[in-house]
C-alpha positions in Angstrom: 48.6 20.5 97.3 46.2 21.8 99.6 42.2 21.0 98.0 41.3 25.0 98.6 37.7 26.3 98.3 37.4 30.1 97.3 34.8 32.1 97.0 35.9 35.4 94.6 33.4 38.7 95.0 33.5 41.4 92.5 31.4 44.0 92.4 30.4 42.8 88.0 32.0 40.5 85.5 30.6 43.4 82.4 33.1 43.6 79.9 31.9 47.3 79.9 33.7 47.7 83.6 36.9 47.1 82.1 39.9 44.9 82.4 39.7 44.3 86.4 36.0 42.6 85.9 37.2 40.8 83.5 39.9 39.4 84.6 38.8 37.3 87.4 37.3 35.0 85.1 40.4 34.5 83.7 41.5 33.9 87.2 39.0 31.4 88.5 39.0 29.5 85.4 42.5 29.2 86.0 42.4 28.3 89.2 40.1 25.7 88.8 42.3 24.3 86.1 44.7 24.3 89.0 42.6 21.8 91.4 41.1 24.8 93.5 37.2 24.7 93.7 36.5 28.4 92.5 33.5 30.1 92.0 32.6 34.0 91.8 29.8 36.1 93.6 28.7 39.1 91.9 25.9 41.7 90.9 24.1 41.2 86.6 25.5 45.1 87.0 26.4 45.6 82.5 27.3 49.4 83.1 23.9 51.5 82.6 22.1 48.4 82.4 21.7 44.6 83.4 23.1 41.6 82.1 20.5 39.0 80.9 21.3 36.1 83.1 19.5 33.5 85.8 19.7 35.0 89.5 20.1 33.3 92.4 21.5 29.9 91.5 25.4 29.3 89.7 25.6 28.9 86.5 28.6 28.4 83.9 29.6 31.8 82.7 32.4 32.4 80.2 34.4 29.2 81.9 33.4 30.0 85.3 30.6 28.9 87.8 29.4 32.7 88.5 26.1 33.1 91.4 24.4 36.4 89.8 22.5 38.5 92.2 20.4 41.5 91.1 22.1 45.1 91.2 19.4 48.0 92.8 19.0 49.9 90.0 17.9 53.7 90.8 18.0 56.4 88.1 20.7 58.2 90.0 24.0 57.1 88.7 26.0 57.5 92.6 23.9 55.0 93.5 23.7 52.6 90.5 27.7 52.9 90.8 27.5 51.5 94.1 26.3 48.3 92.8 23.7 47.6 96.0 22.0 43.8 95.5 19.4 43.4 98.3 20.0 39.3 97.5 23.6 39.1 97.5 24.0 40.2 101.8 22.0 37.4 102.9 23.4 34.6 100.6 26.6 35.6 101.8 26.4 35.5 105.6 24.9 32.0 104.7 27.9 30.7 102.1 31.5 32.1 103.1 31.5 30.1 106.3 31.5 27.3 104.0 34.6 28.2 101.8 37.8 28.2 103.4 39.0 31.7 102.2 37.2 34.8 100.6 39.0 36.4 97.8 37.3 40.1 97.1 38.1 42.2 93.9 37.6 45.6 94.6 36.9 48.3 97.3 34.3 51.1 97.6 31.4 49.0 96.3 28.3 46.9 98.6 29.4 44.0 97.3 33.2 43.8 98.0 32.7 46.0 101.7 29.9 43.3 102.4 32.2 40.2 101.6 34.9 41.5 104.1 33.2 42.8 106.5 31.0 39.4 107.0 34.7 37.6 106.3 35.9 39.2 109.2 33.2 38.9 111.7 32.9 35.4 111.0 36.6 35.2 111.7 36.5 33.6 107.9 40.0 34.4 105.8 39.7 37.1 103.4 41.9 38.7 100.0 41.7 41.6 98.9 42.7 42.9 95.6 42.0 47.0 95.6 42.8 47.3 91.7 44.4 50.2 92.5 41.9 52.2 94.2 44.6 52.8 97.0 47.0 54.8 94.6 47.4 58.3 95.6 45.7 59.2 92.2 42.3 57.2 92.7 42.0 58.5 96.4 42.5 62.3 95.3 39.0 61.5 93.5 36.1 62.1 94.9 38.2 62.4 97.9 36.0 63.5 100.9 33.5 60.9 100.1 36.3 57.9 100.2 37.8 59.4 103.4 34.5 59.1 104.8 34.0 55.6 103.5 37.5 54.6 104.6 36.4 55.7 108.3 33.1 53.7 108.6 34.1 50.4 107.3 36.4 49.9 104.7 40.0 50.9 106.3 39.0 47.8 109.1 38.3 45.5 106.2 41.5 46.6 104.5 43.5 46.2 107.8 41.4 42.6 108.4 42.6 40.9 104.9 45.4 38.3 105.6 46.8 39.5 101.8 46.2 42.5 100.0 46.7 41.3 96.2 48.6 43.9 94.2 48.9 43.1 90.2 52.3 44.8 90.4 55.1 46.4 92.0 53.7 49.8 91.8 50.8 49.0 93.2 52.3 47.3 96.0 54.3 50.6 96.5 51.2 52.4 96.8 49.6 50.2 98.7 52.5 50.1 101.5 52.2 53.7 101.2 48.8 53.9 102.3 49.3 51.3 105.1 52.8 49.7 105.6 51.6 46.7 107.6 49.3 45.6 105.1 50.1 41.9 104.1 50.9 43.3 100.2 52.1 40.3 97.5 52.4 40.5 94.3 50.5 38.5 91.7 50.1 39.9 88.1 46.9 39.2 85.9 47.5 37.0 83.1 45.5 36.5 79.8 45.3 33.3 77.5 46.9 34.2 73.8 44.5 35.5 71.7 43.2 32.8 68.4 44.8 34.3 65.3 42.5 35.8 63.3 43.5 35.4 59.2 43.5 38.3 57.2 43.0 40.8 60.2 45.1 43.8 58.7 43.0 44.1 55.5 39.9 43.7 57.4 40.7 46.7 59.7 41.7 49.2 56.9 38.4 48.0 54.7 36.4 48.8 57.6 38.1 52.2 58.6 38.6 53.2 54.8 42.8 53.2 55.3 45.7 52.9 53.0 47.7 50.4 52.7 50.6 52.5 53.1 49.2 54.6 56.4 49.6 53.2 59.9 47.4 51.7 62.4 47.5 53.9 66.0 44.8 52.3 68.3 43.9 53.0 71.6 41.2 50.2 73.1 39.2 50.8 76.5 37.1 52.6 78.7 36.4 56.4 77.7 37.3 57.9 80.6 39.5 61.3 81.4 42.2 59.6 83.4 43.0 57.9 80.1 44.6 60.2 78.5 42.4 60.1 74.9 42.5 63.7 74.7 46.2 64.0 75.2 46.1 61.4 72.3 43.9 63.3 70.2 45.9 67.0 70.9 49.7 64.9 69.8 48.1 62.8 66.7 46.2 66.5 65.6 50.1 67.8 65.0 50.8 65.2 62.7 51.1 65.1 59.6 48.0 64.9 57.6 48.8 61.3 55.9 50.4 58.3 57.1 48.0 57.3 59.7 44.7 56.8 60.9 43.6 56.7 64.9 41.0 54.4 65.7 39.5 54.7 69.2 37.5 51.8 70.7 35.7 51.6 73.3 32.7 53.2 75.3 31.9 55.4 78.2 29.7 58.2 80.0 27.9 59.9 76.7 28.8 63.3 77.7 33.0 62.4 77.9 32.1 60.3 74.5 30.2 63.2 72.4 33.1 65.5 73.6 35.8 63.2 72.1 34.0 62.9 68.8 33.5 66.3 68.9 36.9 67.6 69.6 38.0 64.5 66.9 35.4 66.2 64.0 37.7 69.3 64.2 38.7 70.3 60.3 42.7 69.9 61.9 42.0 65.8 61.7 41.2 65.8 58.3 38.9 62.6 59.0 41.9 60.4 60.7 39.9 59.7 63.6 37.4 56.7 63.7 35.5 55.5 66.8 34.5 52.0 66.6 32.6 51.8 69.9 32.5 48.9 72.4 34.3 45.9 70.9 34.7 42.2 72.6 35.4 38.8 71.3 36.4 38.0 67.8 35.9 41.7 67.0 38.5 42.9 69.1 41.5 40.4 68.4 40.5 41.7 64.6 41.3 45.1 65.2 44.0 44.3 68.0 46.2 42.0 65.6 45.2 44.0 62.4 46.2 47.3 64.2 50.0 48.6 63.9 50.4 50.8 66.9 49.0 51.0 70.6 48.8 53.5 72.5 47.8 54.3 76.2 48.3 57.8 77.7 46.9 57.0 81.1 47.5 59.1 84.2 47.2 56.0 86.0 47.0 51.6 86.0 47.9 49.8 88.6 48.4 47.1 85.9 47.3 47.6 82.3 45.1 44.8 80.9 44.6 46.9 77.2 48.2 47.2 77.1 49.0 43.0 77.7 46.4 42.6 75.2 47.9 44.8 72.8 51.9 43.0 73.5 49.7 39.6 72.9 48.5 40.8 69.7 52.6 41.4 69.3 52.1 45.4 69.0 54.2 47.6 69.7 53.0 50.2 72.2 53.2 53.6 73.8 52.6 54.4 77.4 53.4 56.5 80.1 55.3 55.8 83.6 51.4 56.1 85.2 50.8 52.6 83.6 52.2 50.1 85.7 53.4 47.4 82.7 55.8 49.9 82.0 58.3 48.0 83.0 57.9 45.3 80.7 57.6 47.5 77.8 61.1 48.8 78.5 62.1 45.3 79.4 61.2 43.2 76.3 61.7 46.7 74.3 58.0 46.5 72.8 57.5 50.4 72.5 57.8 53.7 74.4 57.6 55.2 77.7 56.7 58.6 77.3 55.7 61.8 79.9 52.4 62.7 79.9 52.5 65.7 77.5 51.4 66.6 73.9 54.7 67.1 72.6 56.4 64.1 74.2 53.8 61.8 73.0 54.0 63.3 69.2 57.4 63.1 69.0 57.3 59.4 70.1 54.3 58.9 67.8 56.6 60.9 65.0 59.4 58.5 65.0 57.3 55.5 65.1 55.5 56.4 62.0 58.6 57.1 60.4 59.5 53.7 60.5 58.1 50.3 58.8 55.4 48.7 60.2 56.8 45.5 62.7 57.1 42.9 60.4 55.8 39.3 61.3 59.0 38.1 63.0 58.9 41.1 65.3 55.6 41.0 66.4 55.9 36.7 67.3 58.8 37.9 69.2 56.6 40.2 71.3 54.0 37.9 71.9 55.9 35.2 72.4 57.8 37.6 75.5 54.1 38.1 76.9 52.9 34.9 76.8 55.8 33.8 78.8 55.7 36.4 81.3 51.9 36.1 81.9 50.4 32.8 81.5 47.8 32.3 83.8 48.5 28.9 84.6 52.0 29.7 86.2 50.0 32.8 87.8 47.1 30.8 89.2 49.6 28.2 90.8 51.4 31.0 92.5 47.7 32.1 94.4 46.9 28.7 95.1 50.7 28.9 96.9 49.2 32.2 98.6 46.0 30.4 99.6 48.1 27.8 101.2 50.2 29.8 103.1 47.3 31.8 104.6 45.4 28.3 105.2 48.8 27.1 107.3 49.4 30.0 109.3 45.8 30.1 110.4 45.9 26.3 111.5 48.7 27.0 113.7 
C-alpha cells in the first residue's frame, strides 16, 4: 500500500448539519486506521452559532485531527449559510501543495469551492463528494442562484475532480445525469455499531409517558420540509387514537419547528406526538434502540445516514424510493418502501402496528445485516484503493 496524505474539506463537522458533516469523521478516522495520514479542514460553523474550539492549529476532535478556522458570521442567514472563513483561503493555498490529494465534501459553500479551485490551479489532485447536491431535486432549489454559481466557478471545479464520490448508486445516476463524463465511483458511508445501551425501551416510554403495550414510531433528523415530517404527521393523525406514540427528534429553522408542533398540538393527536429536540451521543442510541419503528418520508437522500442508524439500532423502518438505502431495506427485508403520500404511508404504518413489536432475534438479525454491509473499515480500504488509483494514473 501506497503511504497517502489527504487533506478532507467540509464546509462544518456540527452534528446540527446532519449526517454528511458528520460522517467524515467517521471517514478519516477510518482511514487513518487504514495507514493513510488524514486530517480535515473546516469552518467552528455549529448551525446559528459557533463551536467552542482552538482556531488555527489541529487538534484531536472526536478521533480526528480537525484545523478549525473561524466562519464570518453576519446576521443575514444567506450569508452565514455560506460558511465564508477569511483564515481558511490563505492556509489553504499554503497546505494542499503539501498533501498528495484533496478530498472535498460538499459543493455550493467557500470552503469546498475554495479547496478545488486552489486544487486545480495548483495542478494538485482533488475529490469530490457533492452529497447529493447534483440530484435534480437539490438543483430545482433555489435554482437561479445555483445556475449562476455553477457558471462562475463550481461546474469547472466539478469537471476538474479526478473522482466525484457518490454514497450510492442513485446518486451516481444523478450525478452522470448532470455530467456523463464525470469520473463518478461509488463508496457508501459507513458507521461503527452503536454501544448497547441496557434497559433503553423502558427508559424511552418513562420519558415520553408510553404504554407498554403502544409502539414506538420515531423519526430522527434535521427539521426540514424535504423530510417529509408533515406527511408523517398527516398519515399517523388517521390512526387510531391508541397503540402508538410518534416521537420526533431533531432541530431546525424555528419557524418550520413551531409549525410542526403546532400542526402536532391539533385536538386529532390526542397528545401522541412528543418532540424531543436535538439529540447526540448516548442520548440518541437510547431512543434509537428503545424505539420500535423508523420512519423517514424524505423527498430526497442521496444516502440516508438516520435510516443506517436506525437498521444498526436493528429497527425496522419505513421509507420512500427518494431515500437512496432503499435498496437495502428491500434487500435485507428490514421495513417498507412506500410512495410519498398520506394514505400509502398510513396504511404501511397500519399494518406495522398491527403486528408485535420485533422481538430480540429479529432486530440482531438486522443489525447484524448492517454492520456487514457498512463497516467502515472495509469502506475506508476501498478509498484508500481510489486514492491509489488516482495517485498511479497521475505518475504516468
Amino acid at each position: 500500500m501506497v503511504f497517502v496524505k489527504v487533506l478532507h474539506v467540509i464546509p462544518s463537522v456540527s452534528p446540527l448539519r446532519g449526517g454528511p458533516s458528520r460522517a467524515v469523521l467517521g471517514m478519516v478516522r477510518a482511514l487513518r486506521s487504514a495507514g493513510c495520514d488524514a486530517e480535515i479542514a473546516c469552518t467552528d460553523d455549529d448551525g446559528p452559532g459557533r463551536l467552542r474550539v482552538p482556531l488555527g492549529a489541529p487538534i484531536e476532535w472526536e478521533g480526528a485531527r480537525v484545523h478549525f478556522f473561524p466562519r464570518f458570521s453576519p446576521p443575514i442567514g444567506a450569508l452565514r449559510e455560506f460558511q465564508y472563513a477569511a483564515a481558511l483561503g490563505p492556509w489553504l493555498r499554503r497546505c494542499i501543495p503539501s498533501h498528495d490529494l484533496v478530498h472535498v465534501h460538499a459543493i455550493f459553500s467557500y470552503a469546498s469551492t475554495r479547496a478545488m479551485g486552489i486544487a486545480r490551479r495548483c495542478g494538485k489532485p482533488y475529490v469530490v463528494r457533492p452529497i447529493g447536491q447534483l440530484s435534480p431535486w437539490s438543483l430545482q432549489q433555489k435554482a437561479a442562484k445555483k445556475r449562476l454559481y455553477l457558471a462562475l466557478a463550481e461546474r469547472r471545479n466539478i469537471a476538474g475532480a479526478c473522482g466525484v464520490h457518490c454514497t450510492s448508486d442513485a446518486e451516481r445516476r444523478d450525478i452522470l445525469d448532470f455530467a456523463p463524463d464525470l469520473p463518478a465511483f461509488v463508496s457508501p458511508i459507513g458507521m461503527e455499531p452503536p454501544e448497547r445501551q441496557a434497559g433503553a425501551r423502558e427508559a424511552v416510554r418513562r420519558r415520553f409517558s408510553v404504554r407498554d403495550d403502544e409502539m414506538v414510531i420515531l423519526y430522527l433528523g434535521r427539521l426540514h420540509p424535504k423530510k417529509g415530517i408533515e406527511l408523517l404527521l398527516d398519515a399517523t393523525s388517521r390512526l387510531p387514537a391508541r397503540g402508538f406514540a410518534l416521537v420526533i427528534a431533531g432541530s431546525g429553522e424555528d419557524r418550520y419547528e413551531a409549525r410542526l408542533r403546532e400542526r402536532a398540538a391539533a385536538p386529532g393527536f390526542g397528545g401522541r406526538v412528543h418532540f424531543a429536540g436535538f439529540v447526540a451521543g448516548r442520548d440518541k442510541d437510547l431512543l434509537l434502540q428503545g424505539s420500535d419503528l423508523f420512519v423517514l418520508p424524505s423527498e430526497h437522500e442521496n444516502f440516508g445516514i438516520a435510516v443506517l442508524e436506525a437498521l444498526m439500532a436493528g429497527l425496522r423502518v419505513v421509507v420512500t424510493p427518494g431515500v437512496a438505502l432503499e435498496g437495502f431495506v428491500r434487500k435485507i427485508g428490514a421495513g417498507v418502501v412506500v410512495d410519498p403520500m398520506p394514505d400509502a404511508l398510513e396504511a404501511a404504518l397500519r399494518c406495522l402496528l398491527a403486528g408485535n413489536p420485533p422481538a430480540e432475534g429479529e432486530r440482531q438479525r438486522i443489525r447484524d445485516a448492517a454492520a456487514a454491509a457498512y463497516s467502515w473499515d472495509e469502506i475506508a480500504r476501498g478509498l484508500v484503493s481510489v486514492y491509489e488509483g488516482i495517485l498511479a494514473r497521475r505518475s504516468i
